[in-house]
Kinemage of the C-alpha trace (Angstrom):
@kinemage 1
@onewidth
@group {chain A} dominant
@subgroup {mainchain}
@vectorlist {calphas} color= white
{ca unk a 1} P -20.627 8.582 -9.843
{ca unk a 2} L -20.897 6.661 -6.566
{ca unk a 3} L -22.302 3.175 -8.982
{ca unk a 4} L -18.411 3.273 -10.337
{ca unk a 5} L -15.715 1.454 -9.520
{ca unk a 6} L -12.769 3.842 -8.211
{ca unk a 7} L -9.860 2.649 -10.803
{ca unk a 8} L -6.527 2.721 -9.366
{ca unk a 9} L -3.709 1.613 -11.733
{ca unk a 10} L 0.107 0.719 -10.274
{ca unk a 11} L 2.459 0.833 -12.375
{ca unk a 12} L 6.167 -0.137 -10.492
{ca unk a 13} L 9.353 0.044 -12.412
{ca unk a 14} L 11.456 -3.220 -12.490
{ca unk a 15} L 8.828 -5.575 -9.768
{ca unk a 16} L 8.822 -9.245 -10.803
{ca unk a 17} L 5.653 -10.360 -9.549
{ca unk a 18} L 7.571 -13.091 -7.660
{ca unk a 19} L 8.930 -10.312 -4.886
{ca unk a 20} L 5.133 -10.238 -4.478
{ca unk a 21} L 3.393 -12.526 -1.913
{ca unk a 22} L 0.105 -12.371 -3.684
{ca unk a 23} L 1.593 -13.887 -6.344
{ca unk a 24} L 3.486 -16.655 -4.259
{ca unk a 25} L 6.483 -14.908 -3.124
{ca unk a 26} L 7.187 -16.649 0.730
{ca unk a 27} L 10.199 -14.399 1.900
{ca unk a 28} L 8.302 -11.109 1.746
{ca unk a 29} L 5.172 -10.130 3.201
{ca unk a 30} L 3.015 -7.192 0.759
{ca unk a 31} L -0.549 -7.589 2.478
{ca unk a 32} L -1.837 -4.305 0.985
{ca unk a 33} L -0.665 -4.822 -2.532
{ca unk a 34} L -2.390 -8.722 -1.982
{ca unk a 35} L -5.727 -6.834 -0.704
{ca unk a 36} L -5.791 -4.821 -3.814
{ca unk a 37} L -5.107 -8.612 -5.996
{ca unk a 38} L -7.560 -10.078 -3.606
{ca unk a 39} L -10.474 -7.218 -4.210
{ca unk a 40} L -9.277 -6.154 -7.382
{ca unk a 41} L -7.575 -7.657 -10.908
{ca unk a 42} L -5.021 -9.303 -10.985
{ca unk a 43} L -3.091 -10.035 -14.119
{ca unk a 44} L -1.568 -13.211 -14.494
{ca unk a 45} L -0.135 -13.577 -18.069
{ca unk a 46} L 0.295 -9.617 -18.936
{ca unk a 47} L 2.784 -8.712 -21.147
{ca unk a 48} L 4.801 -5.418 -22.586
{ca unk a 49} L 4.169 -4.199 -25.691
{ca unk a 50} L 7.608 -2.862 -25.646
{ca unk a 51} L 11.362 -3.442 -23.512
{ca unk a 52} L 12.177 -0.463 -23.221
{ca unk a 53} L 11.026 1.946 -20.804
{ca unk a 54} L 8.964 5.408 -22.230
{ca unk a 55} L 7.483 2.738 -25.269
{ca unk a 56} L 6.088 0.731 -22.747
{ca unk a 57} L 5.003 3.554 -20.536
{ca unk a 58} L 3.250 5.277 -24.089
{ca unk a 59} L 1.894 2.062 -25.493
{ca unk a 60} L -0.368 1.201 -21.866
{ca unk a 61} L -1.301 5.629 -21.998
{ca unk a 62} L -2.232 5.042 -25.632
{ca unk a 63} L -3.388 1.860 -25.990
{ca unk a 64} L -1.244 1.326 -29.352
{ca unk a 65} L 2.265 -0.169 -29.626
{ca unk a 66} L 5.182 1.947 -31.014
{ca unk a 67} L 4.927 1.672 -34.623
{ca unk a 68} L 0.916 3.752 -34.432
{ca unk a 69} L 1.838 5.709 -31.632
{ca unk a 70} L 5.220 6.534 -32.660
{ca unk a 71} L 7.159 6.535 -29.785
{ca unk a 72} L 9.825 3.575 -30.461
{ca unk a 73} L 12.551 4.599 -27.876
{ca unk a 74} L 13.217 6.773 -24.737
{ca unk a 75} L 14.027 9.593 -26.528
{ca unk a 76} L 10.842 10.173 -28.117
{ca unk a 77} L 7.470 11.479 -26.682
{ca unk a 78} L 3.903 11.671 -27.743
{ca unk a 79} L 3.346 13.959 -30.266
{ca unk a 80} L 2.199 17.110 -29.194
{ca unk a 81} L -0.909 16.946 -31.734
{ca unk a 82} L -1.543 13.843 -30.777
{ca unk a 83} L -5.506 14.934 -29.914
{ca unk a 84} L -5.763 16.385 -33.542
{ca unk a 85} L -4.720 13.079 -35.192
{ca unk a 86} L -6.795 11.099 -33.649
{ca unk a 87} L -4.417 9.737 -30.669
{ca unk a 88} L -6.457 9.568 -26.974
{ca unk a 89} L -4.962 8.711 -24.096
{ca unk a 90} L -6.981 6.374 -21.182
{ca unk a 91} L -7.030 9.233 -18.521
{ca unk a 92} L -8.887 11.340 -21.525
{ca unk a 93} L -11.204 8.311 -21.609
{ca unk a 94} L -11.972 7.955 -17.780
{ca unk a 95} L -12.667 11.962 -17.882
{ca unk a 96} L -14.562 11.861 -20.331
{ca unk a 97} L -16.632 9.500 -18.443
{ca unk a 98} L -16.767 11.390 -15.809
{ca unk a 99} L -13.447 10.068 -13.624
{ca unk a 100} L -11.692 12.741 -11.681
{ca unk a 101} L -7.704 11.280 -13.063
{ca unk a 102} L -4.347 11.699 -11.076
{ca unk a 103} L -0.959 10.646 -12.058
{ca unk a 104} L 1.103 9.976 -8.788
{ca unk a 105} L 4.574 9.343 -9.174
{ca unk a 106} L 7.180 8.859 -11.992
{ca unk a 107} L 5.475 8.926 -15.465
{ca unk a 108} L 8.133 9.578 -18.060
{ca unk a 109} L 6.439 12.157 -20.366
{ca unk a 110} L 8.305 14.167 -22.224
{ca unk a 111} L 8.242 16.908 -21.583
{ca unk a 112} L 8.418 15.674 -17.897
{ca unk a 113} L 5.875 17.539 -16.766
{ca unk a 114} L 3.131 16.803 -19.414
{ca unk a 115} L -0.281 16.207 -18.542
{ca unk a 116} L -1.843 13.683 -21.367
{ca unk a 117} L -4.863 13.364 -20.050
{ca unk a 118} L -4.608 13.378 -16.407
{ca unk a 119} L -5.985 16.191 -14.322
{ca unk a 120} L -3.927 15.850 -11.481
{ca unk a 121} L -0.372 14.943 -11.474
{ca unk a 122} L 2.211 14.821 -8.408
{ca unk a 123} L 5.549 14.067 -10.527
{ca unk a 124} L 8.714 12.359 -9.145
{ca unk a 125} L 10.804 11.971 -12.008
{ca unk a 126} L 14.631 10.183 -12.140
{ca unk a 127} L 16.959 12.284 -10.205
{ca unk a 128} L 19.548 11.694 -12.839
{ca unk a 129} L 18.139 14.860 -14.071
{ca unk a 130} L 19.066 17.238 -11.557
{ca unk a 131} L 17.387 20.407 -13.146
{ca unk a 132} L 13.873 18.731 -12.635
{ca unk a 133} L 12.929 20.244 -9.191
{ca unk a 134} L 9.389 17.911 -8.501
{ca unk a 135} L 6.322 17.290 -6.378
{ca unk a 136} L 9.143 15.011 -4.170
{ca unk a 137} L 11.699 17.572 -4.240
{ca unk a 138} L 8.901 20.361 -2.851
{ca unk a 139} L 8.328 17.735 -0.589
{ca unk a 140} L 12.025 17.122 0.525
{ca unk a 141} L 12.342 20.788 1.232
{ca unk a 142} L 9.211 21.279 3.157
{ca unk a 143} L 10.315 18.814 5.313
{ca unk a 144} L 14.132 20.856 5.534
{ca unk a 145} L 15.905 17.703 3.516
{ca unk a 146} L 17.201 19.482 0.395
{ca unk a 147} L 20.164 21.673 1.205
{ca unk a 148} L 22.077 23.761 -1.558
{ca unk a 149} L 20.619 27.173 -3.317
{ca unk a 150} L 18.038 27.255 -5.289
{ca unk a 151} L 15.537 29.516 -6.394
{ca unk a 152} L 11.495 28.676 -7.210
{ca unk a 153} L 9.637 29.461 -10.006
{ca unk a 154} L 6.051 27.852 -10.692
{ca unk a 155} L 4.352 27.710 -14.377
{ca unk a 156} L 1.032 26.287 -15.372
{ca unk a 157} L 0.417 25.003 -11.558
{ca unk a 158} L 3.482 23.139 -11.530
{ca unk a 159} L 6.316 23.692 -9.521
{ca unk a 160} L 9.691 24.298 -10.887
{ca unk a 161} L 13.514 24.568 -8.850
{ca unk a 162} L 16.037 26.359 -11.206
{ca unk a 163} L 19.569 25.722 -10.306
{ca unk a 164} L 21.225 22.925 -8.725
{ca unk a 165} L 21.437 21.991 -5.246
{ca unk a 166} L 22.223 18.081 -3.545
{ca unk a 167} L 19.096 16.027 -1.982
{ca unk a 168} L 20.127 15.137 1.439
{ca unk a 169} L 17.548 12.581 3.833
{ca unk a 170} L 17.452 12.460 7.217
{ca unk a 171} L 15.023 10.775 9.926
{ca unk a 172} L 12.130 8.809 8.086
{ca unk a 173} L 10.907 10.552 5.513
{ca unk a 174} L 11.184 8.234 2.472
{ca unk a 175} L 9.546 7.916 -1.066
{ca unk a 176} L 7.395 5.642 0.765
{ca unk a 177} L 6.122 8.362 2.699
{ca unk a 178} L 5.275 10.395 -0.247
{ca unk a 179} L 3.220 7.852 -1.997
{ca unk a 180} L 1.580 7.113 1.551
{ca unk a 181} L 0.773 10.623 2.447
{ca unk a 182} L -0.304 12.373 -1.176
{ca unk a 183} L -2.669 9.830 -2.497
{ca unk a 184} L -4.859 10.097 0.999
{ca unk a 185} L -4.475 13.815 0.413
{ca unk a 186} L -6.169 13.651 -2.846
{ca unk a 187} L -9.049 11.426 -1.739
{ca unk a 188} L -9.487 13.589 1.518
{ca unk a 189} L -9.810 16.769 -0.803
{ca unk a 190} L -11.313 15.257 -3.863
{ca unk a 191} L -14.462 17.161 -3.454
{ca unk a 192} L -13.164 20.661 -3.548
{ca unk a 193} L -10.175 19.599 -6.130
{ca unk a 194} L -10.288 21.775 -9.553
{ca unk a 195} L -8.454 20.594 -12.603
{ca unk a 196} L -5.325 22.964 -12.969
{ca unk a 197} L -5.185 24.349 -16.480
């Protein structure tokens, strides 16, 4: 696969693209996100099929605006037959082409810790829902920033918290440092990754 283009698809919450300096911005420098504009594509006039939030999100995974895909507001989700009537999502695509497909970061699948198509997923969700114990979470506590008790449970190769405890930060360690460090994970391990089932 080393004639194809690695595919790497950002997908921010709330950025205007005039906080970016690729796109003109002159009060902030971004000089990696304009390196990936400069080598890369770089939309210009792209638009949302949807306002709201997990419509949006389901209409770029689908590739087919509420009404077909069904998913008009947040508090609806894919089906979960979607695959049997006729529904595929783009990391199904890429896989089926032979792309290896991660998800890094907050998707808003319901549930939260659906795959649709992706083979890898590190999941940060909205920590307005405090019983969802994530990849940033596990990562928090690793790094002894989570205080409270808490027990852990892990199904299907994803890591659960049950109970509540508070998220505390000290020293560095930000979101930022997530995002930094588990994406040059993946590509250092790539080779011997395995899809989880």
């Amino acid at each position: 696969m080393s004639d194809r283009p690695n595919i790497v698809f950002i997908l921010p919450d709330q950025l205007r693209p005039d906080f970016l300096s690729c796109y003109g911005a002159d009060f902030i420098d971004t000089p990696n996100i304009d390196w990936i504009a400069d080598n890369g594509t770089r939309y210009d006039g792209a638009y949302s099929a949807s306002p709201v939030c997990v419509p949006a999100r389901t209409a770029l995974l689908t590739g087919m605006n509420a009404i077909r895909n069904g998913v008009a507001d947040n508090l609806h989700a894919v089906r979960g037959d979607y695959n049997e009537v006729g529904i595929q999502t783009w990391p199904q695509l890429l896989a089926d082409a032979g792309y290896y497909t991660a998800a890094i970061g907050k998707m808003h699948f319901y549930p939260w810790d659906a795959r649709h198509g992706f083979q890898y997923r590190v999941i940060a969700e909205d920590k307005r829902w405090l019983q969802v114990r994530d990849d940033y979470y596990h990562y928090l506590k690793e790094k002894s920033l989570v205080f409270g008790n808490s027990t852990a449970t892990s199904t299907k190769g994803i890591s659960r918290i049950e109970g509540l405890s508070s998220i505390g930060s000290r020293g560095n360690t930000t979101w930022t440092g997530l995002w930094a460090e588990r994406p040059a994970d993946l590509s250092k391990t790539m080779a011997a990754m395995v899809p989880l089932p």
